[in-house]
Biopython code that builds the backbone (N, CA, C, O; Angstrom):
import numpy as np
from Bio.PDB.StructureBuilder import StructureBuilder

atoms = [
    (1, "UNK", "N", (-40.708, -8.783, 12.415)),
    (1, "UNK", "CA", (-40.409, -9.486, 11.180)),
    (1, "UNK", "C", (-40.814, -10.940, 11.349)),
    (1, "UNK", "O", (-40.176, -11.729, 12.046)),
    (2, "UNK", "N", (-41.818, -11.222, 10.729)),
    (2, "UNK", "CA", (-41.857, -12.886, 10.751)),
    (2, "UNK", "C", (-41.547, -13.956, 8.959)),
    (2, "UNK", "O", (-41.276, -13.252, 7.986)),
    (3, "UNK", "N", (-41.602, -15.096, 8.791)),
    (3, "UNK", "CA", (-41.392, -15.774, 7.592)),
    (3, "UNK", "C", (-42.527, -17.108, 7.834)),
    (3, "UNK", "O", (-42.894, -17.780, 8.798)),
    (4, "UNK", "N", (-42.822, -17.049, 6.420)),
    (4, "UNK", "CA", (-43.817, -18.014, 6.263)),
    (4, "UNK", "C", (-42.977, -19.693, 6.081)),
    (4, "UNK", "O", (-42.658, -19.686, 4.892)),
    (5, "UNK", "N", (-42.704, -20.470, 6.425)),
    (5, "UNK", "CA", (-41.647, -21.785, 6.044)),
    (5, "UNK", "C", (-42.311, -22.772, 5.545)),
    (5, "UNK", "O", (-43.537, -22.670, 5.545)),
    (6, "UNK", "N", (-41.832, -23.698, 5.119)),
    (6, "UNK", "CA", (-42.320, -24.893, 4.649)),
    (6, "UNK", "C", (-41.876, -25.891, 5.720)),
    (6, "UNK", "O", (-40.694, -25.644, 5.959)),
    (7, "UNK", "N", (-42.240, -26.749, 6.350)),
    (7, "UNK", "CA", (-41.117, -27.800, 7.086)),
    (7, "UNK", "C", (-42.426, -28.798, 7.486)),
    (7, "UNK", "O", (-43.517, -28.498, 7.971)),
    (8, "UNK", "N", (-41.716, -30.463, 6.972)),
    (8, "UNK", "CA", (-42.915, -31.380, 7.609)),
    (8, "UNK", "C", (-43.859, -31.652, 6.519)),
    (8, "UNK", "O", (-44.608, -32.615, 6.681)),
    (9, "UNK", "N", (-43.991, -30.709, 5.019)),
    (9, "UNK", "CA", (-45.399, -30.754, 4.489)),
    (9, "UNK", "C", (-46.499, -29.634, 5.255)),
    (9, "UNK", "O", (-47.724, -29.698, 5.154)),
    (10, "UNK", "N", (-45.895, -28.823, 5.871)),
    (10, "UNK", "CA", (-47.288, -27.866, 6.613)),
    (10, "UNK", "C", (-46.546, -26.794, 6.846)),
    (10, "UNK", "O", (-45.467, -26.858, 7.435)),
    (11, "UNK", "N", (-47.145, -25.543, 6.330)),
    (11, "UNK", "CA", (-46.720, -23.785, 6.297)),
    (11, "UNK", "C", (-46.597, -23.522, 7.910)),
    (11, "UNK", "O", (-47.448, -23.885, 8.722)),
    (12, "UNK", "N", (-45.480, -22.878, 8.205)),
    (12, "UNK", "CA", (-45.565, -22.747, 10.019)),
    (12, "UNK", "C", (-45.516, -20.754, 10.081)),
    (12, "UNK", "O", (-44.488, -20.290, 9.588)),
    (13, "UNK", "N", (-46.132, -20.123, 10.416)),
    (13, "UNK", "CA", (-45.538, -18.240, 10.313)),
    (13, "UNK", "C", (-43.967, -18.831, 11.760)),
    (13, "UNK", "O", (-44.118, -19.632, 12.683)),
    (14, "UNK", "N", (-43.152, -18.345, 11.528)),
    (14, "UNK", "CA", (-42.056, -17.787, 12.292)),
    (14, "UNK", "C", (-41.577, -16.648, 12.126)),
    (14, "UNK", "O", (-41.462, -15.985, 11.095)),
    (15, "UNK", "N", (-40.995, -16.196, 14.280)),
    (15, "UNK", "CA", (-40.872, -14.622, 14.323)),
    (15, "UNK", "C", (-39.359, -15.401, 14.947)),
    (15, "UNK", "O", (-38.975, -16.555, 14.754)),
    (16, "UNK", "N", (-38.812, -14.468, 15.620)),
    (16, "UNK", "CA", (-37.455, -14.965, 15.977)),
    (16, "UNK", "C", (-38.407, -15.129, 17.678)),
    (16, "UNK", "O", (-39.457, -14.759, 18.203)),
    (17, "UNK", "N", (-37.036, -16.026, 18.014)),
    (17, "UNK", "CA", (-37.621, -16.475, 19.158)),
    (17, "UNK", "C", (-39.000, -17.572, 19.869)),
    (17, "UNK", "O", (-39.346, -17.977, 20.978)),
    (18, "UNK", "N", (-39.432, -17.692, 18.488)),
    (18, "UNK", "CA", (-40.608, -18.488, 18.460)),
    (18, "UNK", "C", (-40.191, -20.001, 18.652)),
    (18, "UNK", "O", (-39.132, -20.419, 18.184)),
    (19, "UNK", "N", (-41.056, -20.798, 19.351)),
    (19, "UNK", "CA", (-40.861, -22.044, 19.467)),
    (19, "UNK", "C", (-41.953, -22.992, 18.475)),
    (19, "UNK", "O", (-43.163, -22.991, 18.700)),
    (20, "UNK", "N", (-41.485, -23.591, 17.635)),
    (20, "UNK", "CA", (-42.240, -24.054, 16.845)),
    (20, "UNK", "C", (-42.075, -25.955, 17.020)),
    (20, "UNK", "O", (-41.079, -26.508, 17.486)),
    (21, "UNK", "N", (-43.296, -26.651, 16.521)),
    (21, "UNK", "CA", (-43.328, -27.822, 16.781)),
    (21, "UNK", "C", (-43.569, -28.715, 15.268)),
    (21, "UNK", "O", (-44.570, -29.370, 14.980)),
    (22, "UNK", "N", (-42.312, -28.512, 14.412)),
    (22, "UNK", "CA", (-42.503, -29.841, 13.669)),
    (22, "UNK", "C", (-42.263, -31.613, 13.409)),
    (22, "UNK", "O", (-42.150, -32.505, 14.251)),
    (23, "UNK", "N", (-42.245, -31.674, 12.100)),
    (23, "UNK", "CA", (-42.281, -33.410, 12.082)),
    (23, "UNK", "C", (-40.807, -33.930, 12.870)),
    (23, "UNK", "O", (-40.173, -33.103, 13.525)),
    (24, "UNK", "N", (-40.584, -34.589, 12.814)),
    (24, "UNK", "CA", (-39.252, -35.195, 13.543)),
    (24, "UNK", "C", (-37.804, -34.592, 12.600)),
    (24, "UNK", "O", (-37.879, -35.118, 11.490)),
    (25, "UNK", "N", (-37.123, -34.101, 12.646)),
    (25, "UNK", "CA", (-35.323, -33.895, 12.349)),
    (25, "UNK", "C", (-34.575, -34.748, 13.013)),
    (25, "UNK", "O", (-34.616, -35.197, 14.158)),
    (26, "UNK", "N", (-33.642, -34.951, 11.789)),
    (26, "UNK", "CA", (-32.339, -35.587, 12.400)),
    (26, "UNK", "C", (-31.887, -34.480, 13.098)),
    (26, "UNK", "O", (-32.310, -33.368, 12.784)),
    (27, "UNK", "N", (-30.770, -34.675, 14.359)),
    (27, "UNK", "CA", (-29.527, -33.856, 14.727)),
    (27, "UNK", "C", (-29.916, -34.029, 15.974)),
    (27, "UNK", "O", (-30.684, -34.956, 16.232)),
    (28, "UNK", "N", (-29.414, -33.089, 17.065)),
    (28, "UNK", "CA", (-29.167, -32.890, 18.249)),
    (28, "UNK", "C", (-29.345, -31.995, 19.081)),
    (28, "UNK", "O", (-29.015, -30.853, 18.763)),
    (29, "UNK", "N", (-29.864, -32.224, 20.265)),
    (29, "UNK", "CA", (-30.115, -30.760, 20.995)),
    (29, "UNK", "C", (-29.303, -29.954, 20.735)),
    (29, "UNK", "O", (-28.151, -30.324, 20.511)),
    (30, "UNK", "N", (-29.660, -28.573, 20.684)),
    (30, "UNK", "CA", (-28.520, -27.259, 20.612)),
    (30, "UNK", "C", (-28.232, -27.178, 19.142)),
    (30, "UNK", "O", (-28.079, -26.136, 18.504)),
    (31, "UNK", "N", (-28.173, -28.514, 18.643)),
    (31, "UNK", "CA", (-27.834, -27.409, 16.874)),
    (31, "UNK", "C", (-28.781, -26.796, 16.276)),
    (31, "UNK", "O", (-29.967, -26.515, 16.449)),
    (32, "UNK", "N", (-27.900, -26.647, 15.470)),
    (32, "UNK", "CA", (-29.016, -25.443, 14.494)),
    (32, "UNK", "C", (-28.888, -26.203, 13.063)),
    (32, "UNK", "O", (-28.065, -26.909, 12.480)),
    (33, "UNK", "N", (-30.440, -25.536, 12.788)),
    (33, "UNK", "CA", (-31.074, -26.276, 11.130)),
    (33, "UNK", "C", (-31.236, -25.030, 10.724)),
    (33, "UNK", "O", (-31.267, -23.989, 11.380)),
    (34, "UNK", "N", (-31.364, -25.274, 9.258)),
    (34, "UNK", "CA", (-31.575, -24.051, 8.511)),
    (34, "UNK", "C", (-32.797, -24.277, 7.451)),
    (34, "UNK", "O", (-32.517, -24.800, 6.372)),
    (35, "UNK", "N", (-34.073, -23.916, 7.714)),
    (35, "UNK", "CA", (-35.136, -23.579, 7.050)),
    (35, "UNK", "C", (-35.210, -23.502, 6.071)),
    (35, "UNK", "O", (-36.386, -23.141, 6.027)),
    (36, "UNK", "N", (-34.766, -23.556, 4.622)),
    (36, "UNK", "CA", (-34.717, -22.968, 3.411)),
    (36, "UNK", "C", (-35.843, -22.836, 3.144)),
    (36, "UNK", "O", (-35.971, -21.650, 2.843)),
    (37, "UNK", "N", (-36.604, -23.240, 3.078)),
    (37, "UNK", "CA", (-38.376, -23.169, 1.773)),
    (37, "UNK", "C", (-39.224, -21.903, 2.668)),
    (37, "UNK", "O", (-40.295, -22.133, 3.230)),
    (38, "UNK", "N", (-38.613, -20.679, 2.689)),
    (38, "UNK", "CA", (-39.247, -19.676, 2.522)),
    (38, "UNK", "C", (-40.483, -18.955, 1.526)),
    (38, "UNK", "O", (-40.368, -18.281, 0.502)),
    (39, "UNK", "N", (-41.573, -19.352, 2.204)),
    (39, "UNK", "CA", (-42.813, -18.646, 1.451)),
    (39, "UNK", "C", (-42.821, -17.269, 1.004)),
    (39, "UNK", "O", (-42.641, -16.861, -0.143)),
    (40, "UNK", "N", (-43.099, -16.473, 2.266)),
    (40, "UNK", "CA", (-43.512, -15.619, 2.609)),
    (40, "UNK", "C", (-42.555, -14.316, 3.607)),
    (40, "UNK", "O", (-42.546, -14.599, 4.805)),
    (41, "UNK", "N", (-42.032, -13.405, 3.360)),
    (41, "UNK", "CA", (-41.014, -12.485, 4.550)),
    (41, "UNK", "C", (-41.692, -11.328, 4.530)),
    (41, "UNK", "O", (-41.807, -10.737, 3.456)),
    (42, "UNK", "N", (-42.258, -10.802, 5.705)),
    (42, "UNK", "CA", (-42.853, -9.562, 6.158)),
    (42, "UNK", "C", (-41.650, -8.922, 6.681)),
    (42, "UNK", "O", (-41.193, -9.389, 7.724)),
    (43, "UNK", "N", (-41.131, -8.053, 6.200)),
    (43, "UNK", "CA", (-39.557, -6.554, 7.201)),
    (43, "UNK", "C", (-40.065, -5.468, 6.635)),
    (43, "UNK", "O", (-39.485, -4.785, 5.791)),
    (44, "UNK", "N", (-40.896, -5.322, 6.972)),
    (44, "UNK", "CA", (-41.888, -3.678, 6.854)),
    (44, "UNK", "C", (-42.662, -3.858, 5.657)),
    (44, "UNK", "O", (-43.566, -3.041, 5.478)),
    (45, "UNK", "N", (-42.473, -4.869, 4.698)),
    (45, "UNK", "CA", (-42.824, -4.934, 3.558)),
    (45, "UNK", "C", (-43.613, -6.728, 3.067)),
    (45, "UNK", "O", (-43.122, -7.785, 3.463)),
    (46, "UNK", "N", (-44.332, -6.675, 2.548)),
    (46, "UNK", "CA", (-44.673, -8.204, 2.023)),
    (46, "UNK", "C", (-44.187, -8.845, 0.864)),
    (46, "UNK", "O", (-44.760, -8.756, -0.222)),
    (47, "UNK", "N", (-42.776, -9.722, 1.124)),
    (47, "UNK", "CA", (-42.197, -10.041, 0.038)),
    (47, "UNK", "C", (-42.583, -11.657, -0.145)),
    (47, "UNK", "O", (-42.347, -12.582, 0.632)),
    (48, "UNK", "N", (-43.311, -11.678, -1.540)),
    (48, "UNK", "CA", (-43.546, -13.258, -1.822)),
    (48, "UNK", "C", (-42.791, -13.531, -3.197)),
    (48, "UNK", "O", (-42.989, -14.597, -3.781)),
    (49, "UNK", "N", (-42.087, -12.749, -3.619)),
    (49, "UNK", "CA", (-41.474, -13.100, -5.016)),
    (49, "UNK", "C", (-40.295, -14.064, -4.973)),
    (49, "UNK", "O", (-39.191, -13.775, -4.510)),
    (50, "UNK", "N", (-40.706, -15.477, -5.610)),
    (50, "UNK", "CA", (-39.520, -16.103, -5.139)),
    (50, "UNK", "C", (-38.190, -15.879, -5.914)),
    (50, "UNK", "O", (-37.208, -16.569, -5.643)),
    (51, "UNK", "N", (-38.159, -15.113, -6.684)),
    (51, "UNK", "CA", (-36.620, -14.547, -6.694)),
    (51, "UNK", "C", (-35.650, -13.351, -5.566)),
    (51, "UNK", "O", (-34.475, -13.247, -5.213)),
    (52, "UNK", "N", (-36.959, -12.599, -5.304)),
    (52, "UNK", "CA", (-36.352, -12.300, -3.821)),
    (52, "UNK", "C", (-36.073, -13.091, -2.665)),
    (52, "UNK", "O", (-35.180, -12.671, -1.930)),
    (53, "UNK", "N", (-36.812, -14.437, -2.272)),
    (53, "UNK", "CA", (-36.882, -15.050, -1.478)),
    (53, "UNK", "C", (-35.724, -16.199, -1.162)),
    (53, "UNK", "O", (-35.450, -16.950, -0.226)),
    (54, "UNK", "N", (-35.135, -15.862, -2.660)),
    (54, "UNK", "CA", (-33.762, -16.846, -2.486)),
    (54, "UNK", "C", (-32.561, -16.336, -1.409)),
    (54, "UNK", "O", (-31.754, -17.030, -0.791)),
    (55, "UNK", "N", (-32.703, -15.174, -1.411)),
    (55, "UNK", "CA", (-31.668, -14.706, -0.558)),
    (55, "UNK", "C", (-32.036, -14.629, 0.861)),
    (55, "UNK", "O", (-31.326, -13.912, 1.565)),
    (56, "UNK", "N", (-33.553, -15.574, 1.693)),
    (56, "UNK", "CA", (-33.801, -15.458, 3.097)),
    (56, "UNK", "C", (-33.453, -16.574, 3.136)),
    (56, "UNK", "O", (-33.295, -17.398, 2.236)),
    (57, "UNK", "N", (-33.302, -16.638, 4.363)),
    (57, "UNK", "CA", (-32.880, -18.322, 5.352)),
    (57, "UNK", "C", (-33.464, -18.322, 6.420)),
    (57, "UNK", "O", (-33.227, -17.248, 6.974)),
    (58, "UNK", "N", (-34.156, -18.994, 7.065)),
    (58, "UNK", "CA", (-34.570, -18.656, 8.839)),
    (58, "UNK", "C", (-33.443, -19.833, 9.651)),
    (58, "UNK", "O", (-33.518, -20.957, 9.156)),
    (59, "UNK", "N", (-32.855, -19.751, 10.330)),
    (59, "UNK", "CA", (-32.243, -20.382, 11.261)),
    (59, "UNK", "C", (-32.581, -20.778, 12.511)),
    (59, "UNK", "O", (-33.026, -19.869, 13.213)),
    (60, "UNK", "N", (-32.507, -21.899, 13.032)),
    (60, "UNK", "CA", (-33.233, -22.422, 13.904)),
    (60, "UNK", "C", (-32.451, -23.587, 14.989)),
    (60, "UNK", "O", (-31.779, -24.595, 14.774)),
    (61, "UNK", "N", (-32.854, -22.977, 16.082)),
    (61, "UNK", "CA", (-31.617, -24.399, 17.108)),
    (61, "UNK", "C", (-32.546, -25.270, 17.647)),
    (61, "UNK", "O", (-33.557, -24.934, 18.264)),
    (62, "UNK", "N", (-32.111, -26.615, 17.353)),
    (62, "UNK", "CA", (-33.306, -28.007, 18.196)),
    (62, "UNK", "C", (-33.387, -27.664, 19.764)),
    (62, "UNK", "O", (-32.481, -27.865, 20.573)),
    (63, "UNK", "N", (-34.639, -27.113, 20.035)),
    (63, "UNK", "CA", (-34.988, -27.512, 21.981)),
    (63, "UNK", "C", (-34.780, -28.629, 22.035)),
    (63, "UNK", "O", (-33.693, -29.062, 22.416)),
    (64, "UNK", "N", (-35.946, -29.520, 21.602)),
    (64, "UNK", "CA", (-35.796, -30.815, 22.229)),
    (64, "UNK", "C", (-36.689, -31.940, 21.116)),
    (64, "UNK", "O", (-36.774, -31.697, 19.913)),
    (65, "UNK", "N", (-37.231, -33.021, 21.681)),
    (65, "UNK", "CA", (-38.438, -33.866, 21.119)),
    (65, "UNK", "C", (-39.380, -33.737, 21.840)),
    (65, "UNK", "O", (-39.345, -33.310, 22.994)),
    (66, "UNK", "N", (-40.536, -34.175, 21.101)),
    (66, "UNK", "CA", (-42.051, -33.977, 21.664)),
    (66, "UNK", "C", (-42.788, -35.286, 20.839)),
    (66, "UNK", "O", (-42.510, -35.777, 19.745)),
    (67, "UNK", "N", (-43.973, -35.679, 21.953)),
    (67, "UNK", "CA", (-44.298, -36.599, 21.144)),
    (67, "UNK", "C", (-46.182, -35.757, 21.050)),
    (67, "UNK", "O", (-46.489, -34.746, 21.680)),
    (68, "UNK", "N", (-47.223, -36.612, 20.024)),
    (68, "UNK", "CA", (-48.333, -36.083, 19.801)),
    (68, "UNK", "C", (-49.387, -36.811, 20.773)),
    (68, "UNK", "O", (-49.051, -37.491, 21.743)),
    (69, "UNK", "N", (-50.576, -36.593, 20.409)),
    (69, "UNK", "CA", (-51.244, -36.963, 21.299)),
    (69, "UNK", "C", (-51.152, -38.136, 20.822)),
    (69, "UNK", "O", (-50.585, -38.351, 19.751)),
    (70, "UNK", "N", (-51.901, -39.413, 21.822)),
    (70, "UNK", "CA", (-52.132, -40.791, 21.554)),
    (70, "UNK", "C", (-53.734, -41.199, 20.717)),
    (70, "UNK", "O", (-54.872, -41.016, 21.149)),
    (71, "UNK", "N", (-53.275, -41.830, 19.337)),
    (71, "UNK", "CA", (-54.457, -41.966, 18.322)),
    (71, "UNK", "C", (-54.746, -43.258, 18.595)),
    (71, "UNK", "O", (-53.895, -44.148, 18.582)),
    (72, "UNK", "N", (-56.042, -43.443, 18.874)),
    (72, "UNK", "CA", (-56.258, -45.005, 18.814)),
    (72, "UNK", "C", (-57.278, -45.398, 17.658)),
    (72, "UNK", "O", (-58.182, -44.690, 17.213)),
    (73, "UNK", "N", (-56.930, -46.681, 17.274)),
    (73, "UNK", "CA", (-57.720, -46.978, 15.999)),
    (73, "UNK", "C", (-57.843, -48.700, 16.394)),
    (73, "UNK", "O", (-57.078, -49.520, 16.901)),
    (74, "UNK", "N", (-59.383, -48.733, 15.805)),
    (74, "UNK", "CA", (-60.079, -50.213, 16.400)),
    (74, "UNK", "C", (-60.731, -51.062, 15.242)),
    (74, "UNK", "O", (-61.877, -50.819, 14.863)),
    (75, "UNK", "N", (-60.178, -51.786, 14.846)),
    (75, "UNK", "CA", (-60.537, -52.567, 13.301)),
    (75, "UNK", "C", (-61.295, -53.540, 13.970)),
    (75, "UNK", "O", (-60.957, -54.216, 14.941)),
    (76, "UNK", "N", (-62.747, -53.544, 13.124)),
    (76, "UNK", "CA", (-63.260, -54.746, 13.632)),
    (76, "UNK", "C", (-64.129, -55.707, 12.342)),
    (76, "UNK", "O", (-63.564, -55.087, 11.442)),
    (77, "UNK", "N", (-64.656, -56.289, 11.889)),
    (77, "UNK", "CA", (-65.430, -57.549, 11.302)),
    (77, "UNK", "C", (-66.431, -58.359, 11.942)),
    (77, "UNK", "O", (-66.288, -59.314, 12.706)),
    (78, "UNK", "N", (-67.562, -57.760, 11.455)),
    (78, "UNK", "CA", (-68.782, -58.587, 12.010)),
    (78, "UNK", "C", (-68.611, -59.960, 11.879)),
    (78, "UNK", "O", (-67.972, -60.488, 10.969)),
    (79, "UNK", "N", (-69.321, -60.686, 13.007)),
    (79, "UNK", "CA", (-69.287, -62.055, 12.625)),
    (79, "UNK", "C", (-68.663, -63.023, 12.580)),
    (79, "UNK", "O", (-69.134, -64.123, 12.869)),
    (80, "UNK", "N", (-67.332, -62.808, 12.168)),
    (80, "UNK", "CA", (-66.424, -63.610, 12.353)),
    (80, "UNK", "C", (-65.096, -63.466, 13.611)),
    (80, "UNK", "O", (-64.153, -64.241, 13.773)),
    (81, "UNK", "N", (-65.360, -62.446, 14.235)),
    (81, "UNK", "CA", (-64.562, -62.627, 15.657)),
    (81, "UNK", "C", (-63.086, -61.563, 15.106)),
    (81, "UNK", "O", (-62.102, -61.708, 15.830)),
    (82, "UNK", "N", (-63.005, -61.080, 14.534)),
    (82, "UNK", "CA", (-61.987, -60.299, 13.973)),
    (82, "UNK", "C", (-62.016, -59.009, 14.740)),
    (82, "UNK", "O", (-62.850, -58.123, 14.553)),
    (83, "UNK", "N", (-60.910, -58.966, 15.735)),
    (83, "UNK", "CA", (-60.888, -57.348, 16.178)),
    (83, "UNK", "C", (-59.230, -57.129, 16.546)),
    (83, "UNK", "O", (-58.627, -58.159, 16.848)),
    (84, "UNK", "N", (-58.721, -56.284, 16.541)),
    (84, "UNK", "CA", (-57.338, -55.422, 16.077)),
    (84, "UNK", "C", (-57.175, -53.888, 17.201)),
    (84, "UNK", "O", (-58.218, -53.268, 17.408)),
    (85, "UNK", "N", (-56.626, -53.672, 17.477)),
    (85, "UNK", "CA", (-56.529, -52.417, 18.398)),
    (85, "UNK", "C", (-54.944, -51.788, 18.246)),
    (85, "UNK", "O", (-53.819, -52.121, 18.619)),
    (86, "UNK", "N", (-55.371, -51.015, 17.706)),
    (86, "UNK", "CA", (-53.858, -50.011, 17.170)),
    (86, "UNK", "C", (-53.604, -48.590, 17.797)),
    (86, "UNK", "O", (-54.486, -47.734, 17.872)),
    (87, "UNK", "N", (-52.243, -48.414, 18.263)),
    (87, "UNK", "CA", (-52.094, -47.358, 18.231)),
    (87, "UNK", "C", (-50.924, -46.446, 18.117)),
    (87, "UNK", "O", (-49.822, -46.938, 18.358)),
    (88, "UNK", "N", (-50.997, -45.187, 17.785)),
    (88, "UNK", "CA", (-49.928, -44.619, 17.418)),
    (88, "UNK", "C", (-49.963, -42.976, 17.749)),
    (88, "UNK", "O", (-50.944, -42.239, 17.857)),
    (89, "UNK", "N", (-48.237, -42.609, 17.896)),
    (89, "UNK", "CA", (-47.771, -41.311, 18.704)),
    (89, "UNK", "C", (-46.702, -40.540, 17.749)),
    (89, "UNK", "O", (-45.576, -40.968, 17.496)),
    (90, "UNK", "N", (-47.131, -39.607, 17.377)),
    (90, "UNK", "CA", (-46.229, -39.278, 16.212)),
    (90, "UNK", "C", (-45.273, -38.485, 16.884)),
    (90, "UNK", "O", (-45.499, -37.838, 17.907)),
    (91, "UNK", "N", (-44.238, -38.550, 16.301)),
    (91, "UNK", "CA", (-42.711, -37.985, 17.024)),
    (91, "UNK", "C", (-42.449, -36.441, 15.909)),
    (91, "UNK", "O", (-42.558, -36.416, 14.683)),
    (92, "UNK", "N", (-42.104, -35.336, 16.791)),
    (92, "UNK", "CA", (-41.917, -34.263, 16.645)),
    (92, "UNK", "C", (-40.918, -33.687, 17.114)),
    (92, "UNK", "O", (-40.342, -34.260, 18.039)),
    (93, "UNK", "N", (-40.427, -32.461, 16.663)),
    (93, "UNK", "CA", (-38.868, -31.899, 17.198)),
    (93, "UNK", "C", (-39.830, -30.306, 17.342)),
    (93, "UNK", "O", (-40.803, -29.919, 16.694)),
    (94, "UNK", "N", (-39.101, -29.687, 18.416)),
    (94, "UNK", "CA", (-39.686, -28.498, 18.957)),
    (94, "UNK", "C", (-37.874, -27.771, 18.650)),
    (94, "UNK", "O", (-36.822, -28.287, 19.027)),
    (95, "UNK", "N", (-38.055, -26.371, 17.809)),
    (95, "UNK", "CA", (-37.723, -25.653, 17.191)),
    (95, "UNK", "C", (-37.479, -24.320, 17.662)),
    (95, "UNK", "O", (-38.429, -23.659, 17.242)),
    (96, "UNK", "N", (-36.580, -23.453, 18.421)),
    (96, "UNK", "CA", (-36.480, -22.383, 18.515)),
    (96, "UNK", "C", (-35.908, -21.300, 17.144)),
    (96, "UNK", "O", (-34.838, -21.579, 16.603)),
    (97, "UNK", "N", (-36.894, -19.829, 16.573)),
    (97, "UNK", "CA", (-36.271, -19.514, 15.559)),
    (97, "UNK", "C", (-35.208, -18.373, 16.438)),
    (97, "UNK", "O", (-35.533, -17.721, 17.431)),
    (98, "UNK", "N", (-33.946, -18.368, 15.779)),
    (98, "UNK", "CA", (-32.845, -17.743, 16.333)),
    (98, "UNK", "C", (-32.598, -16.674, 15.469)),
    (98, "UNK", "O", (-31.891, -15.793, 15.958)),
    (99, "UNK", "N", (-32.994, -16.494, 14.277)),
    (99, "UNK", "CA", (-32.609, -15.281, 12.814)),
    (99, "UNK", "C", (-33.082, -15.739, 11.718)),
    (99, "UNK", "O", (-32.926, -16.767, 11.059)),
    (100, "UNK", "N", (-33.962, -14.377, 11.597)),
    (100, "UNK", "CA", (-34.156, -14.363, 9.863)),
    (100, "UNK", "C", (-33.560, -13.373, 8.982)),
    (100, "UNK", "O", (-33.659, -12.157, 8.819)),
    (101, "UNK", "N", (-32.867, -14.389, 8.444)),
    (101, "UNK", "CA", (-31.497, -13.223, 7.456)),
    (101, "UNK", "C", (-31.607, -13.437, 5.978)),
    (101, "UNK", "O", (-32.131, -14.462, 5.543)),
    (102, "UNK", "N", (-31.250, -12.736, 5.385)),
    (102, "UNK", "CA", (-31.015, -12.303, 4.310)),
    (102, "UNK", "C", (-31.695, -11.036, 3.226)),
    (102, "UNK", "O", (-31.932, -9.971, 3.795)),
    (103, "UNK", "N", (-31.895, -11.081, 2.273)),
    (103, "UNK", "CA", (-32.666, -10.013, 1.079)),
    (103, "UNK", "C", (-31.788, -9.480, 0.456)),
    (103, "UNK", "O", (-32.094, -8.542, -0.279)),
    (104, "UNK", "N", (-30.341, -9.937, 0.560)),
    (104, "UNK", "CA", (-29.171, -10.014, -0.402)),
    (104, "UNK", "C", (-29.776, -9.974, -1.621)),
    (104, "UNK", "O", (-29.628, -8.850, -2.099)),
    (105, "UNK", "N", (-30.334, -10.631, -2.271)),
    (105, "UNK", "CA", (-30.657, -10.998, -3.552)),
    (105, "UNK", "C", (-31.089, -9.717, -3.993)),
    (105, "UNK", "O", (-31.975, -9.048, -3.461)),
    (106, "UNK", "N", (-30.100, -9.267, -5.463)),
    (106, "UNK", "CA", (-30.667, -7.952, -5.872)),
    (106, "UNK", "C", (-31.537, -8.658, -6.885)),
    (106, "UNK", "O", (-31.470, -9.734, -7.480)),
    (107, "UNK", "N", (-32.932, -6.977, -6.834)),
    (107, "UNK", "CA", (-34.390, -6.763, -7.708)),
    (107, "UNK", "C", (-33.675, -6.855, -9.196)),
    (107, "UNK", "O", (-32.554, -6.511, -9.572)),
    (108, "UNK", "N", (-34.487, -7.297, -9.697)),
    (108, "UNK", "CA", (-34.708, -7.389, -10.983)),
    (108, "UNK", "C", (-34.954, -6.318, -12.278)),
    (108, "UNK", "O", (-35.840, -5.480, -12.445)),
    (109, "UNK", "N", (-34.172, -6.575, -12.849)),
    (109, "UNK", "CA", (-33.919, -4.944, -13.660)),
    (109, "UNK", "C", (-35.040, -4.947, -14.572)),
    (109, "UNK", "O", (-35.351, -5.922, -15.257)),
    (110, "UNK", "N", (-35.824, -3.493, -14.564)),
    (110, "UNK", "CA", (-36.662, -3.347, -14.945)),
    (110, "UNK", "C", (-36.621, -3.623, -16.585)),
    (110, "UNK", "O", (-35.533, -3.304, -17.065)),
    (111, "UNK", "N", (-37.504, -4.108, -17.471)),
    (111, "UNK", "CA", (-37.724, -4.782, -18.569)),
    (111, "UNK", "C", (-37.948, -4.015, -19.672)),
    (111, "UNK", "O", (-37.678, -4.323, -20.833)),
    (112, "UNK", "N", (-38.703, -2.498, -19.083)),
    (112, "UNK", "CA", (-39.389, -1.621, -19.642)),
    (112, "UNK", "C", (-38.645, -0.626, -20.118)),
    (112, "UNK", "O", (-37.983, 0.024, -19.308)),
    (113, "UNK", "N", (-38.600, -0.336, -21.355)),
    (113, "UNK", "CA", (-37.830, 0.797, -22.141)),
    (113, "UNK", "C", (-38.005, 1.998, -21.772)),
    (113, "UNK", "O", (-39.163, 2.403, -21.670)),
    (114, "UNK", "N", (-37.037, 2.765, -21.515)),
    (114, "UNK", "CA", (-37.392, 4.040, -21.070)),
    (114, "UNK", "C", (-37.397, 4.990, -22.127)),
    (114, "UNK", "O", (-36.537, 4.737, -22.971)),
    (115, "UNK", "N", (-38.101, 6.027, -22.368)),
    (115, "UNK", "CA", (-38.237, 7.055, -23.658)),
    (115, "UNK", "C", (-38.774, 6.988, -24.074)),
    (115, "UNK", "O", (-38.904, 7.737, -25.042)),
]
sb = StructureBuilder()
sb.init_structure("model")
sb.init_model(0)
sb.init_chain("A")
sb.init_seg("    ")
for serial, (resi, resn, name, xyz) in enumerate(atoms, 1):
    if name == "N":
        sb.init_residue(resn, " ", resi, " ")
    sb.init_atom(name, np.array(xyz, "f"), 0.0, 1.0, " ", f" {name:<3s}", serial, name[0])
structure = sb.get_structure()
């Protein structure tokens, strides 16, 4: 069973047990966050209807922090002696998924007249 998530601005697939690496979270080693923005839930079946999808959650406990690679950026201006040297390390939280629950949410009654 895996789920498609939203987290950060960028779609991540999660299975349970997976270690995933997004943008930075508040909280603390060992707790747990809860995923809401469910795309996508494969459990034998491909469910993308987001009225079914209200009833999944993926749950997730903080490993730790991680940082990204080191970006360097070099501003310069001919001629006049102008040069700048920047750089930057983007901060990330590494994610264990612990359960994907739900599909509570009952289907939708059919619309179509029978007879």
């Amino acid at each position: 069973m895996y789920a498609i998530v939203r987290c950060g601005g960028r779609q991540e697939k999660a299975s349970v047990d997976d270690v995933l690496t997004v943008d930075k979270l508040a909280g603390e080693v060992g707790s747990s966050v809860t995923l809401p923005a469910v795309l996508v839930v494969d459990d034998g079946k491909v469910i993308s209807d987001a009225a079914e999808l209200g009833g999944y959650q993926v749950t997730a406990e903080i490993v730790g922090d991680a940082v990204g690679p080191k970006i360097n950026m070099i501003h310069y201006k001919n001629k006049t002696g102008y040069r700048r040297r920047l750089g930057h390390r983007q901060k990330y939280t590494q994610l264990r998924i612990t359960e994907i629950s739900g599909g509570s949410a009952k289907p939708k009654a059919s619309s179509r007249k029978k007879g």
